[in-house]
C-alpha positions in Angstrom: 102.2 157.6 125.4 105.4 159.4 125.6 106.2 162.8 123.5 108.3 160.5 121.2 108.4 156.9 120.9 112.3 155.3 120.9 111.6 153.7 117.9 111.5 154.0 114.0 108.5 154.0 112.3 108.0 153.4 108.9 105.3 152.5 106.6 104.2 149.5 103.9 101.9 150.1 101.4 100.8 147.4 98.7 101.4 150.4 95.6 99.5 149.0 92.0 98.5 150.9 89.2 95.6 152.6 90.3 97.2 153.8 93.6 99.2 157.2 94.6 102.0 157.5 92.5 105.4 156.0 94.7 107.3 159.1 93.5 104.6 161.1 95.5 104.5 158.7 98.6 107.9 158.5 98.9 108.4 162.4 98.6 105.2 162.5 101.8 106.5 159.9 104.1 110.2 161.7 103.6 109.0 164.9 104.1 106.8 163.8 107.3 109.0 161.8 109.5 109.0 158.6 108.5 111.9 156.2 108.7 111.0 153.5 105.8 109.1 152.7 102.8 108.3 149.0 102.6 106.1 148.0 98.9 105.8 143.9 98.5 106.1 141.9 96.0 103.9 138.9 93.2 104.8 138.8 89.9 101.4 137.6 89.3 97.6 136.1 90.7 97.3 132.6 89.1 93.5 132.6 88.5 93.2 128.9 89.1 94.6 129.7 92.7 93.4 127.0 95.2 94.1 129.1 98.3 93.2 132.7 98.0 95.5 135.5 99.4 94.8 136.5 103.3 93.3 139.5 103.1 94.1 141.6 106.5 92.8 144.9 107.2 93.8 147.7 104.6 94.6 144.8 102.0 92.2 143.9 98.9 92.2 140.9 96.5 93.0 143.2 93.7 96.0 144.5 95.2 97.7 141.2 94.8 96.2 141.6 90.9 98.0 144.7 90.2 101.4 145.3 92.6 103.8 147.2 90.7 107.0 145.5 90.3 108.8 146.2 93.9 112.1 147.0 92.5 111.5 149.3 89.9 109.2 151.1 92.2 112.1 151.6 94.9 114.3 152.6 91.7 111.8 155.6 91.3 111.5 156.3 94.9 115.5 156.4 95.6 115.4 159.0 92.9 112.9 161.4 94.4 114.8 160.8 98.2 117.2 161.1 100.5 117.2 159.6 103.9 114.1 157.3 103.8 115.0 153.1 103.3 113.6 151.4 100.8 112.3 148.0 101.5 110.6 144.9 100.0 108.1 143.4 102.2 108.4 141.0 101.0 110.8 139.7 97.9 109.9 135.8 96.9 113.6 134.8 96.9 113.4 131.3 95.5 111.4 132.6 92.4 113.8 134.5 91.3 117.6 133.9 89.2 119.9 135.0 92.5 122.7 136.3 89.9 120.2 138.7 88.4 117.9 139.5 91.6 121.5 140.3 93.4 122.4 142.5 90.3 119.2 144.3 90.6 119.2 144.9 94.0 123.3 145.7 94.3 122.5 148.9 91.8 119.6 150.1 94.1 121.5 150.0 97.1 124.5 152.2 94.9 122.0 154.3 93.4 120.3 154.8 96.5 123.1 155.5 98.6 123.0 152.4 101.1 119.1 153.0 101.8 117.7 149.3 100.7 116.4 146.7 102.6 115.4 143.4 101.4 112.7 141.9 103.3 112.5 138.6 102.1 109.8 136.0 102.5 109.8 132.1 101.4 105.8 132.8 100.0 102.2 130.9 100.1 101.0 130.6 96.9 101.6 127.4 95.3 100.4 128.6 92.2 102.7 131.3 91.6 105.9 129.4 92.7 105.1 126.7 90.2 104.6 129.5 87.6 108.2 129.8 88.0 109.1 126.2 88.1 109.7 126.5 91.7 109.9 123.1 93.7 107.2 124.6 96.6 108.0 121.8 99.3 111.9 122.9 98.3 111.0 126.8 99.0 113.1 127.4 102.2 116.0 125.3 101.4 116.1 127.2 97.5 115.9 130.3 99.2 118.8 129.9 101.8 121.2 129.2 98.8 120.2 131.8 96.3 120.5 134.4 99.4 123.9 133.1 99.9 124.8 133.1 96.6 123.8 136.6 96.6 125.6 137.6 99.3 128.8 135.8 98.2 128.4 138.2 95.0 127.9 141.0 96.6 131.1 141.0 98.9 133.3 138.7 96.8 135.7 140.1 93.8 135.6 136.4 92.6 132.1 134.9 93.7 131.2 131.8 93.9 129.1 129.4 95.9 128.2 125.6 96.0 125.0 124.1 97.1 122.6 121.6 96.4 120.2 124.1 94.3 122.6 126.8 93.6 126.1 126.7 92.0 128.0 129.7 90.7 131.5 129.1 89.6 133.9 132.0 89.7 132.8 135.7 88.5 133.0 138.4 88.8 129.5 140.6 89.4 129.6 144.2 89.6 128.5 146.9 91.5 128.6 146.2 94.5 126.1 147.2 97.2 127.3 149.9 99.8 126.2 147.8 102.3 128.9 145.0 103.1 129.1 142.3 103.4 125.1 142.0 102.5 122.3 144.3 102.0 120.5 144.2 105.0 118.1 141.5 105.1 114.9 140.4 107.0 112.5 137.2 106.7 109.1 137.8 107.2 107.1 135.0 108.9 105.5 133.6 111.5 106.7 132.8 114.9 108.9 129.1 114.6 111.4 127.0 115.1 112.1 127.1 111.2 112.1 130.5 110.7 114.1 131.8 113.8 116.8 129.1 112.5 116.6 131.0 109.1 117.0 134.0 110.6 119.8 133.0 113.1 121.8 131.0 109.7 121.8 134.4 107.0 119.3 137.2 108.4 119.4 140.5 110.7 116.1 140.7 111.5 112.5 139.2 111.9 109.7 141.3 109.8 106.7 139.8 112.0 103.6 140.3 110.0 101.1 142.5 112.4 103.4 142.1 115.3 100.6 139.5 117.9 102.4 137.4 120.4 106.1 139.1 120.0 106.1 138.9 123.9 106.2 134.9 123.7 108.1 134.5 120.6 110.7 137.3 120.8 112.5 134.9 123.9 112.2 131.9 121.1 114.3 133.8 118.9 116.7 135.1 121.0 117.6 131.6 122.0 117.7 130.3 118.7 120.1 133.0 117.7 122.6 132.4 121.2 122.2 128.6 120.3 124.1 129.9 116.3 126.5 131.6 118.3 124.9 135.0 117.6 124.1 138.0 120.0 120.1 138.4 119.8 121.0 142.2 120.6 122.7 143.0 116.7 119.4 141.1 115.3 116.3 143.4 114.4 112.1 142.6 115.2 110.5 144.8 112.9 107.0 144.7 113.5 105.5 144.8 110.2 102.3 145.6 108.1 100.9 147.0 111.8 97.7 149.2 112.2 99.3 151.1 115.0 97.2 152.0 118.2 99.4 154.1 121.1 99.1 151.2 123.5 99.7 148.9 121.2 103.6 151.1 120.2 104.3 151.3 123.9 103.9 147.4 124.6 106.3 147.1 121.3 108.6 149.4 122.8 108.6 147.8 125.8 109.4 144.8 124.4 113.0 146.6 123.5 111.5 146.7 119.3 113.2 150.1 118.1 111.6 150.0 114.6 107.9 149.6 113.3 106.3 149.5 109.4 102.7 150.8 109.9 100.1 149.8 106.8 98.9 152.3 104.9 95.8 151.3 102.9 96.2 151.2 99.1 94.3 153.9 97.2 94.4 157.3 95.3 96.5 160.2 97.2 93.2 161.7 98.9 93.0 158.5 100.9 96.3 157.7 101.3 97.9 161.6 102.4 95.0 161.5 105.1 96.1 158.2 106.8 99.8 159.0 106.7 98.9 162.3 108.0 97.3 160.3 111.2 100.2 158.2 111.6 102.1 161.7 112.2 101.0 161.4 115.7 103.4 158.4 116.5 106.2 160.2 115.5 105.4 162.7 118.8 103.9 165.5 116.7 101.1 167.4 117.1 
């Protein structure tokens, strides 16, 4: 592996109660290197959950139980920071009111100084959509308009927007994000002719959950994005939730991705600090 890999490398971490405090992560992975700190998002485990949650490596079933609430932990994180971005990985757009999920994000982004991403994600649990009197089968379609809608008030003095879910007369919505005309935004998903048309409609990027098969899907994208009349080159694949091995960054890298989110398992600091420590060594230090 090279001294220093041409890409960014951040990290996700699935932050609850019981875990390192944020303020403290934040503060590590700032002072360390890193580019980005991802947290995700439930508002809740439905106990009568038919499908359980997909537990990959470094993730546990009481994770999902006890996620902090993603955008009050960015809130605390921007404080303690400076350069780091703060990201959702991911926000369940279509469960949430877009005039109030755009209001809270708009005053991160200003109080953060331009820093937030929203990874956004159309979600699996059918249980926790209907929680919110979410139409699941409608999840995709719900989520396009209340992004738009979003993205209307966040660059329009007089918002407004139209759609079959969604409809917001004039307003006006203030502040603002620093970011114009939208925060930036990736969909995390796997590889498909639904999602790559997501992202190609009102996305900049793919967050690609692990990161397998980019080498046969990142082609699929880049034609579903020239077939929108978009150039596949201002469109991000983020990599995302990765357990990072050298070989496996340098096929990434090869593969022209410029920015990575590495997991970090949940857990107190002394088993947290030592595996962000470890992930050091992708940033080409010793």
């Amino acid at each position: 592996m090279a001294d220093t890999l041409p890409m960014d490398i951040g990290i996700t971490a699935f932050l609850t109660d019981r875990a390192m405090p944020v303020v403290e992560l934040a503060r590590a992975a700032e002072d360390r290197g890193f580019h980005s700190l991802y947290v995700p998002e439930h508002t809740h485990l439905p106990v009568r959950a038919d499908t359980p949650p997909a537990l990959v490596e470094g993730v546990h079933l009481d994770d999902y139980r006890r996620s902090l609430d993603p955008f009050v932990t960015l809130a605390a994180a921007a404080a303690v920071t400076s350069r780091i971005l703060l990201g959702t990985g991911v926000t369940l757009v279509a469960q949430h009111d877009p005039i109030v999920l755009a209001k809270q994000l708009a005053t991160l982004d200003l109080l953060a100084g331009g820093r937030v991403v929203l990874g956004m994600g159309f979600g699996w649990n059918r249980e926790e959509a209907a929680d919110h009197g979410l139409d699941f089968a409608q999840r995709r379609e719900i989520a396009r308009e209340k992004l738009l809608c979003m993205a209307a008030l966040w660059s329009e003095d007089q918002a407004e927007f139209h759609g079959n879910h969604v409809t917001l007369l004039p307003t006006w919505s203030y502040p603002k994000p620093l970011q114009q005309p939208r925060i930036r935004t990736l969909i995390g998903g796997g590889a498909g002719p639904k999602l790559f048309a997501a992202i190609a409609d009102y996305a900049d990027g793919w967050l690609p959950v692990g990161g397998a098969g980019l080498a046969e899907a990142i082609p699929l994208l880049h034609r579903a994005l020239e077939a929108a009349g978009r150039d596949p080159a201002t469109v991000a694949v983020v990599p995302f939730g990765t357990i990072p091995t050298a070989e496996k960054l340098d096929h990434y890298a090869g593969l022209g991705v410029t920015e990575i989110v590495l997991r970090v398992p949940s857990g107190p600091a002394d088993e947290m600090l030592p595996v962000l420590d470890g992930y050091t060594r992708f940033l080409g230090r010793a």
